[in-house]
C-alpha positions as CSV (number, residue, x, y, z in Angstrom):
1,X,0.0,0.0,0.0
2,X,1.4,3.5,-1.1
3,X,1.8,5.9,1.2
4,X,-0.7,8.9,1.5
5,X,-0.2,12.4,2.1
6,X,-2.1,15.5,1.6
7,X,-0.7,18.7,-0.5
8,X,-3.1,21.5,-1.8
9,X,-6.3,20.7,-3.1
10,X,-5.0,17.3,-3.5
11,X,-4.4,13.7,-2.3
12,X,-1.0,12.2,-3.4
13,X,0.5,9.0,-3.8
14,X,4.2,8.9,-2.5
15,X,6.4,6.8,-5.4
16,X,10.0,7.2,-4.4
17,X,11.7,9.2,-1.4
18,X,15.3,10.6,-2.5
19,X,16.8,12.4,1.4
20,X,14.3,15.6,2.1
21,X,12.6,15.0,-1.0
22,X,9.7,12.9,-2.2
23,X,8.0,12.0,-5.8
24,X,4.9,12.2,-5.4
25,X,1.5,11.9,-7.6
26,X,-2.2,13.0,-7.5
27,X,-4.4,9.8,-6.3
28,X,-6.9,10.3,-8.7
29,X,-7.9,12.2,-11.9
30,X,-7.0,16.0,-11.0
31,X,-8.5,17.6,-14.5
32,X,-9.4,16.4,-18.2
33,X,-7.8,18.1,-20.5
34,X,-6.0,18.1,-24.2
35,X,-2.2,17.0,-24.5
36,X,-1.8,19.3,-27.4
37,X,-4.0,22.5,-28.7
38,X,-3.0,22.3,-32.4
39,X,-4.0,20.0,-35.0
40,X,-0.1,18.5,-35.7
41,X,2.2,16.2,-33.6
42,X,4.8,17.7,-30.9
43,X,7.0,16.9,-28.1
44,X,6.1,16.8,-24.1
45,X,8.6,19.9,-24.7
46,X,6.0,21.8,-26.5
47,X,2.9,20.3,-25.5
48,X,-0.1,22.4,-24.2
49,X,-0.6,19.8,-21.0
50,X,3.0,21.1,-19.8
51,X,2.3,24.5,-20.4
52,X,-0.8,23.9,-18.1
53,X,0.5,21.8,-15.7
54,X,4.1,24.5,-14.9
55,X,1.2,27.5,-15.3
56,X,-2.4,27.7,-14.4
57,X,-2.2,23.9,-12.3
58,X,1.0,25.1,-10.7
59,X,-0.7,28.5,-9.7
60,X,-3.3,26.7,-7.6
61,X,-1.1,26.6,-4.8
62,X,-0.1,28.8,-2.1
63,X,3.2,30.7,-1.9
64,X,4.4,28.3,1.1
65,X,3.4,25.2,-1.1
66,X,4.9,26.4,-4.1
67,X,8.0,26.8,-2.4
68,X,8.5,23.1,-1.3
69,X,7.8,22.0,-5.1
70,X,11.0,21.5,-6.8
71,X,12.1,21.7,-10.0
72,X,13.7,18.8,-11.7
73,X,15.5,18.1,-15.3
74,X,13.1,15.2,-16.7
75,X,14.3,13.2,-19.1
76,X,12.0,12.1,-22.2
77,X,12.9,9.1,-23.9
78,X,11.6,7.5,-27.0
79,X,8.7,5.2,-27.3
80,X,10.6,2.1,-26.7
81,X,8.2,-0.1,-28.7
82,X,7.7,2.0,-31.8
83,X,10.6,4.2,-34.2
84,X,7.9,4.6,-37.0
85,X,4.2,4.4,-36.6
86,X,2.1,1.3,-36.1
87,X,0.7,-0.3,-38.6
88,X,-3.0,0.2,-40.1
89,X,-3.9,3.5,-38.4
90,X,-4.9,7.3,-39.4
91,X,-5.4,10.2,-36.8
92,X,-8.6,12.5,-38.0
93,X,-6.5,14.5,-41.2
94,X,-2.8,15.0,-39.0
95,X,-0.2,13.3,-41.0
96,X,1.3,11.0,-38.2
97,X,5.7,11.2,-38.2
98,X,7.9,9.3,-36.4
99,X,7.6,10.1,-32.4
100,X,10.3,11.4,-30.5
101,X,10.4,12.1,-26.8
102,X,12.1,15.1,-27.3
103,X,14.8,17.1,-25.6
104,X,15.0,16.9,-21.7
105,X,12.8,19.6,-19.9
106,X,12.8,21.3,-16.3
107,X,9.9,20.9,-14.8
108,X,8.6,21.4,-11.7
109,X,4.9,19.5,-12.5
110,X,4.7,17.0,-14.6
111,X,3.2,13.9,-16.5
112,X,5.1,10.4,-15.5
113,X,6.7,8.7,-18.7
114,X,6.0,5.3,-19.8
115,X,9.2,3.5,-18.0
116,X,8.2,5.5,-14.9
117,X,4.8,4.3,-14.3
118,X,6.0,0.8,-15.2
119,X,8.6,1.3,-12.5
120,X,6.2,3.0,-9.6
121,X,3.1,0.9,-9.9
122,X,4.7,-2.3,-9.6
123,X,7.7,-3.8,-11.8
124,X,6.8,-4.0,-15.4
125,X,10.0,-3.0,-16.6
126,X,11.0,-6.4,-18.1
127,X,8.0,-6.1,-20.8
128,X,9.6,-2.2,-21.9
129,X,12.5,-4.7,-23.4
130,X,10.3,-7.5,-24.6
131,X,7.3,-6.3,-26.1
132,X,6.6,-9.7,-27.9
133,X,6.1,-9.1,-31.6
134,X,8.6,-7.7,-34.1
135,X,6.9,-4.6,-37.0
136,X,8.5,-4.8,-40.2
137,X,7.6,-1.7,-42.4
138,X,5.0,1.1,-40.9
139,X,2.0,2.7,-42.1
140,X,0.0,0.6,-44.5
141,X,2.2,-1.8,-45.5
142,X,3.7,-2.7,-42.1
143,X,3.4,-6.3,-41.1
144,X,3.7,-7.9,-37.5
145,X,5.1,-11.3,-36.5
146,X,4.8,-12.3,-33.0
147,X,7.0,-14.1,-30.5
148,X,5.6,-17.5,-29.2
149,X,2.8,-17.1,-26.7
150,X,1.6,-13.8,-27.8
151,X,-1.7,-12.1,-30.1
152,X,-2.9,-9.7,-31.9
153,X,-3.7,-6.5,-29.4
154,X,-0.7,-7.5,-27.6
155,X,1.3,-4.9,-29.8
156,X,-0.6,-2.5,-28.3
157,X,-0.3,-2.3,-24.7
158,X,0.7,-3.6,-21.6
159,X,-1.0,-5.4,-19.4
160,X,-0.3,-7.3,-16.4
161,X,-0.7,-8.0,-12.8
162,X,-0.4,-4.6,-11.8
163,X,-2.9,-2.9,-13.8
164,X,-5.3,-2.7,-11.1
165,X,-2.4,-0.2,-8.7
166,X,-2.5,1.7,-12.1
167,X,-6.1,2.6,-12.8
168,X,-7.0,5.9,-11.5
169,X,-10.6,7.5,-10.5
170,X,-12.2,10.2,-12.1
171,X,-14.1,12.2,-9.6
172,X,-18.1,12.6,-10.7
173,X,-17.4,16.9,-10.8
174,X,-14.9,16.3,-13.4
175,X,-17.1,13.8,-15.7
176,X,-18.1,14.3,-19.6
177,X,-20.4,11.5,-18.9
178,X,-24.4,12.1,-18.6
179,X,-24.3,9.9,-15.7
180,X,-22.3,11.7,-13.1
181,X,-20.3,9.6,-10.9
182,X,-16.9,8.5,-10.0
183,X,-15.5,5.8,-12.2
184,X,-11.6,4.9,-13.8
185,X,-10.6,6.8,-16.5
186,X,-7.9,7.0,-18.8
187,X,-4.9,9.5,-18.1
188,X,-1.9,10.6,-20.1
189,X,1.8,9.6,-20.2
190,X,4.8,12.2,-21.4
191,X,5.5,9.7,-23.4
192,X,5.0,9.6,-27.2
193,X,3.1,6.8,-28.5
194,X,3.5,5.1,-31.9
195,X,3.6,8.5,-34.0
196,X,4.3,12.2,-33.0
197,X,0.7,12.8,-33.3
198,X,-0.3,10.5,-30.3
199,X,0.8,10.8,-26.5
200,X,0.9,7.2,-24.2
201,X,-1.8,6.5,-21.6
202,X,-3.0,4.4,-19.0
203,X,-6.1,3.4,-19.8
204,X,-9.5,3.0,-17.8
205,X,-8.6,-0.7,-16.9
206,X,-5.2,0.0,-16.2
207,X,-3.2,-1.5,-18.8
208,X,-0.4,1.1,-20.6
209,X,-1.7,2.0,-24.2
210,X,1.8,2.3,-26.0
211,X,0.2,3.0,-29.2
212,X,-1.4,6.1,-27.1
213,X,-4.5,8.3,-28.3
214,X,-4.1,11.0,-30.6
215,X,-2.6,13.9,-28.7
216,X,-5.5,17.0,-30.4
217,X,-9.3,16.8,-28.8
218,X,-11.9,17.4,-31.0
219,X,-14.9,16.5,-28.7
220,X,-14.6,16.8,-24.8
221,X,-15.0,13.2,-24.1
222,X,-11.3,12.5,-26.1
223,X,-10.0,14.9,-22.6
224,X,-7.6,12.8,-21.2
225,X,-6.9,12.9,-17.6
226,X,-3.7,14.3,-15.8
227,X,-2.5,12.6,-12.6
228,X,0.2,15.4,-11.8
229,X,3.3,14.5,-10.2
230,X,6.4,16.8,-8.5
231,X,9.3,16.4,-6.4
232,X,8.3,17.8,-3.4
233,X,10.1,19.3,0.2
234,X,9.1,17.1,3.2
């Protein structure tokens, strides 16, 4: 069971204590919103969740929060699963391009990438290196041969025993549902997914969508969620 603690408006898990410092991340869903507000692919570098998170997010807490929050060099690797994009795919008229996770960032809130949730939420790292089917080609013409003991869908996410410490709760206020209550939801990675145009997630059911969900909302209910994280003064 992860430790607790209360900061702000929020409740926080605590991932990884480093001397006065803690990592820490929202318990739930803290807001729905976009990853990116233009129609074309980007980075988490210049992404419109960062800009949100390090601005109007960050400027919900006091003066005596904000300084215990502390700002950190990320690092922001490449999908590990996919160089070019997947195969048989198209994302609503953006011409998807190779993702890339971009340069490193400081940050002092910020999305967790895809080999830090597999790390925090229980030990998934082994799949990050064996992902079980090899892609030869992309777009179209791509074709996918898989290792013994794994299936089609398998190329798209992971999911093991510790999807259920993954899967996060979207408060009832915070809905784009008709039926108003709390229920899991989906929430984004930094991470790129299989083409510049999509961003990794979690999903609802708390497996890790490598492929991710294309990055530009064109209806509310395509919001993902943000679980925030920070380094934090104990």
């Amino acid at each position: 069971m992860a430790e607790k603690i209360k900061f702000g408006p929020y409740e926080w898990l605590v991932l990884e204590r480093k001397g006065d410092t803690a990592l820490i991340i929202t318990e739930g869903i803290a807001q729905r919103i976009g990853y990116h507000s233009e129609k074309k692919g980007t980075t988490w570098e210049n992404s419109n969740i960062r800009k949100h998170l390090n601005g109007k997010f960050f400027e919900k807490f006091s003066p005596a929060e904000i300084a215990r929050i502390v700002e950190v060099t990320i690092q922001n690797p490449d999908n590990p699963w996919f160089k070019t994009p997947p195969a048989l795919f198209s994302v609503m008229g953006a011409t998807p391009r190779d993702p890339k996770g971009g340069n490193p960032t400081k940050d002092k809130i910020f999305c967790l990438s895809i080999e830090e949730v597999c790390r925090y939420f229980g030990d998934s790292t082994a799949r990050l290196k064996n992902k079980g089917f090899t892609q030869d080609g992309s777009g179209v013409k791509a074709q996918i041969r898989y290792d013994p003991g794994y299936k089609p869908g398998d190329e798209t996410l992971i999911s093991d025993e510790n999807n259920n410490n993954r899967i996060a709760i979207m408060p009832a206020a915070i809905s784009p549902f008709k039926e108003k209550k709390d229920m899991p939801f989906r929430w984004w990675l930094r991470s790129p997914g299989g083409a510049d145009v999509l961003a990794a997630t979690v999903t609802a059911q708390g497996t890790i969508k490598m492929t991710g969900e294309t990055i530009f909302a064109t209806e509310d209910v395509q919001r993902g969620g943000t679980r925030p994280a920070l380094w934090l003064k104990m």
